[in-house]
C-alpha positions, 0 to 999 in steps of 0.5 A: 546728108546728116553729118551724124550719119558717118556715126551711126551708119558710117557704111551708109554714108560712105556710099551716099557721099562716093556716089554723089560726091567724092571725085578723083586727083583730076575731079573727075567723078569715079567710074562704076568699077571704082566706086564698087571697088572702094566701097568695098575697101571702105568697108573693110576699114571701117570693120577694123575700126569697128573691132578695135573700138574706134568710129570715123570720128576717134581713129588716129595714125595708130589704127591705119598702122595696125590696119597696114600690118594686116594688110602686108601678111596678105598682100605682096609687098610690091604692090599698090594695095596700101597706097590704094587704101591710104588714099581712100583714108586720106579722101575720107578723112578730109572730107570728114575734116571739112563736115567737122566730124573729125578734127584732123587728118591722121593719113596726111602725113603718111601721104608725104614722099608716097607716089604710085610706082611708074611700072605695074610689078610683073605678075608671079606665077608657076612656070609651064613645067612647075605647073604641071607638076602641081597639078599631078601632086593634086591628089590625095592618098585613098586613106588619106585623113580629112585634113590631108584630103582638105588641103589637098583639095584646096590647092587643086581648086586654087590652081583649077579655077582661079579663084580668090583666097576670099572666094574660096572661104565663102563658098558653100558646099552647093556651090561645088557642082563635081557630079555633072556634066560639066563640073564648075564652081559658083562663085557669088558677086563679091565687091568688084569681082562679077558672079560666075561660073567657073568649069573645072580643070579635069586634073582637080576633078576627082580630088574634089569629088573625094573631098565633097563626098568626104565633107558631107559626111562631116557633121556640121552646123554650117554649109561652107564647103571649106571648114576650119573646125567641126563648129563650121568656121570658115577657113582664114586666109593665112591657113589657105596660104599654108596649103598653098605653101606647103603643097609647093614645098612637097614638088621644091617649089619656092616663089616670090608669092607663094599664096593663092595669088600665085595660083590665080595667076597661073591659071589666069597665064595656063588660059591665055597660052591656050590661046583664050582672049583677054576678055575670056580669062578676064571672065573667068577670072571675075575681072571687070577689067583687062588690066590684070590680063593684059598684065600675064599676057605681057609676060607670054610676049616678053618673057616666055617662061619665069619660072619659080626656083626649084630643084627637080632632081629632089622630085 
């Protein structure tokens, strides 16, 4: 591989040195799941630098920092997702240290006293109860505004499919079928996540067929299904989290995570007490593996219910 690649096509040569090269703490090469995951991971990184005008060669500590901030308004704080991508950073790094295409490491000294939690963090999610709740608040007024009726239609999607706050923004408005038989979603491959069809729960049926007869009349230049302004921007992942948020303050609903995560894993958790495998919900889900299942599934045998804190007396 030209070393100069990590330059002028740093994507390219990422890819080419993950799959020929790179190895894991045990030298073993990665698994496929792994390889698709980082290269997807990589490439997020390697757009941040791109917009702070940085190249592989001339990032330091501080764009890694800013890069973590960004990281921490998406993620839970009890997560492994930072040390995930300080690892990746450090592997880089290294190798690109050895090629003499950078002339040190900044993420070393960052790895210093950092270790993998010994316990996966319980997954949060909305009690059966808090469940339903939502699910009866996914409606929306009939002269309600677009706006309104949009994050209405947000939230019931979040909670009727289990979709990823990512997912969600790329949709297209195609993507949405509410007029068959079975309505479902489409969801595109993204990164580690499989293609997939998704059916739809029938609680967010009628709100998604009002939001998409509502959004077609909508002139725009794009076909995103979710628009953030009549230019056709798609929607950002903090403005996603506040329907999210906002649709659990309306019901007194507060939880650790209140962001669409917290309805992902409730609708992962609402399918395995229905009795669906591991295999199934990981499915549904666009998972490749069990172990986030297996994880909500732990939370049924161990704990039936965590619920979130709330006041009903206030419903």
């Amino acid at each position: 591989m030209n070393d100069l690649d990590w330059l002028a096509d740093p994507q390219a040569a990422y890819d080419e040195w993950q799959r020929n090269e790179a190895v894991g703490a045990d030298r073993r090469p990665f698994a496929e799941q792994s390889i698709t995951q980082h290269r997807s991971m990589f490439a997020r990184f390697h757009r941040h630098l791109a917009i702070h005008g940085k190249t592989m060669a001339t990032f330091g500590s501080a764009e890694i920092d800013i890069f973590f901030n960004t990281l921490a308004r998406e993620s839970r704080p009890d997560t492994t997702t930072q040390l995930r991508y300080l690892k990746l950073i450090d592997r880089v790094s290294r190798h690109l240290v050895a090629m003499e295409v950078r002339k040190d490491n900044p993420a070393s000294l960052m790895l210093v006293g950092q270790a993998w939690p010994e316990e996966e963090p319980t997954p949060v999610f909305l009690s059966q109860a808090d469940d339903m709740r939502l699910q009866r608040a996914c409606v929306a007024p009939a002269d309600a505004p677009f706006k309104q009726l949009r994050s209405v239609a947000i939230v019931a999607l979040f909670l009727g499919t289990g979709i990823t706050s990512a997912e969600c923004r790329q949709l297209n408005l195609d993507d949405l079928d509410v007029d068959g038989l079975r309505p479902d979603v489409y969801i595109e491959k993204r990164g580690p996540r499989i293609a997939r069809r998704v059916p739809l729960e029938p609680f967010c049926v009628d709100v998604l067929r009002e939001y998409v007869s509502a959004r077609r009349l909508l002139v725009c230049p794009t076909r995103f299904l979710f628009v953030a302004t009549a230019t056709g921007k798609p929607m950002k992942d903090d403005t996603l989290g506040k329907c999210v948020k906002n649709a659990l303050g309306k019901i007194n609903v507060t939880a650790a995570d209140m962001s669409p995560r917290l309805l992902r894993n409730t609708y992962g958790r609402r399918h395995i007490a229905a009795g669906s495998t591991n295999e199934q919900v990981s499915n549904l889900l666009g998972l490749s593996s069990h172990r986030t299942v297996a994880r909500l599934r732990q939370t049924l045998d161990v704990r039936p219910e965590i619920p979130a804190e709330n006041d009903s007396s206030k419903v």
